[in-house]
Steps between C-alpha positions, in 0.01 A plus 500: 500500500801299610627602916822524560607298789870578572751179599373234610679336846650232286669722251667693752617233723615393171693802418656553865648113481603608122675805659657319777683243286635767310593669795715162630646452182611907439670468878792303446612718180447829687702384814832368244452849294555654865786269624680605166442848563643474842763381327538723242481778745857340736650439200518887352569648839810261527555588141474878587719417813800319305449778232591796741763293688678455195430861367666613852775329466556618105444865626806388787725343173412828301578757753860283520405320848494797745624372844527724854821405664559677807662405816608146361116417392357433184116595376423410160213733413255619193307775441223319339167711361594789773546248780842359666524117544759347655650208310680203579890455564690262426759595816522704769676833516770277659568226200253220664297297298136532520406210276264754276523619184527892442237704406199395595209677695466400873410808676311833439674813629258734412592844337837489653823370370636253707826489718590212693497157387269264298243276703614151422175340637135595370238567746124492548471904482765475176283284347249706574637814394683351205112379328396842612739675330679307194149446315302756328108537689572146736219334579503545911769283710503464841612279768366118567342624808379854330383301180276255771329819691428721138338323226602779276860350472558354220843331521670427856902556512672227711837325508620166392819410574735807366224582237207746505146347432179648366189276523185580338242588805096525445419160408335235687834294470719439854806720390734172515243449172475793333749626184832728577800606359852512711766754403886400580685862583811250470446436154257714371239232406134496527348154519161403482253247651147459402309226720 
């Protein structure tokens, strides 16, 4: 009768070097497939984002560009999916050139039609509001200093120059690294960087 002796030590320092090789060589692939998922991901939420901009702004051209005027302002407005944004102007109530082009969402007024006139500069809180509200189930926004104290944010809202920008948060990347996309109220254009 033959015993059955199990593995011997060679064989299984043999199999755990066999396992660790593969292990080095898998690494590399799974880290790219993640990178290009990262990517993936910035690239459809600034898809989504340029989608509802320009669905806003259709909804403004349909309803034949509703404007407040009152008391020698101007608000460009839309009621877009039950909500009011406030759109870019092109002038002032009072003829004066803002340098923008109409129709274009740079600030969230809620559920209330607005009076007064168009901002003509974007802010952190429009950003903010305008990720929150323009895209259908956001992934969650927050400030540069809210998005470093809560790991749950997944895209921080910042500005850059006149534009808004939305950079990918929750990687190991410094956030001068990581991807984002930057949305121009003055034109209506969402740009993307990947790094």
């Amino acid at each position: 009768m033959k015993r059955n002796a199990g593995f011997s030590l060679v064989e299984l320092v043999i199999v755990i070097v066999v396992l660790g090789l593969l292990a080095v060589a898998a690494l590399p692939r799974f880290l790219d497939v993640t990178d290009k998922a990262k990517e993936a991901s910035v690239e459809g939420v600034a898809g989504g984002f340029a989608t509802a901009v320009l669905s806003a702004r259709a909804q403004w051209e349909a309803e034949q560009r509703p404007r407040a005027v009152s008391d020698n302002k101007n608000s460009n407005f839309v009621d877009y999916d039950g909500s009011y944004f406030q759109l870019t102007s092109s002038e002032l109530g009072n003829g004066t050139d803002t340098g923008l082009r109409d129709g274009y969402p740079i600030a969230f007024a809620d559920d209330t039609e607005p009076t007064g006139t168009s901002p003509t500069a974007l802010t952190v809180g429009a950003c903010t509001d305008l990720f929150e509200n323009l895209l259908q189930n956001p992934p969650t926004v927050g400030t540069e200093a809210e998005a470093d104290a809560d790991s749950s944010i997944k895209y921080s809202a910042q500005l850059s120059g006149d534009n808004c920008r939305y950079t990918q948060r929750g990687s190991s990347q410094s956030a001068s690294a990581a991807h984002y996309f930057e949305y121009d109220a003055s034109k209506g254009s969402v740009q993307v960087t990947l790094n």
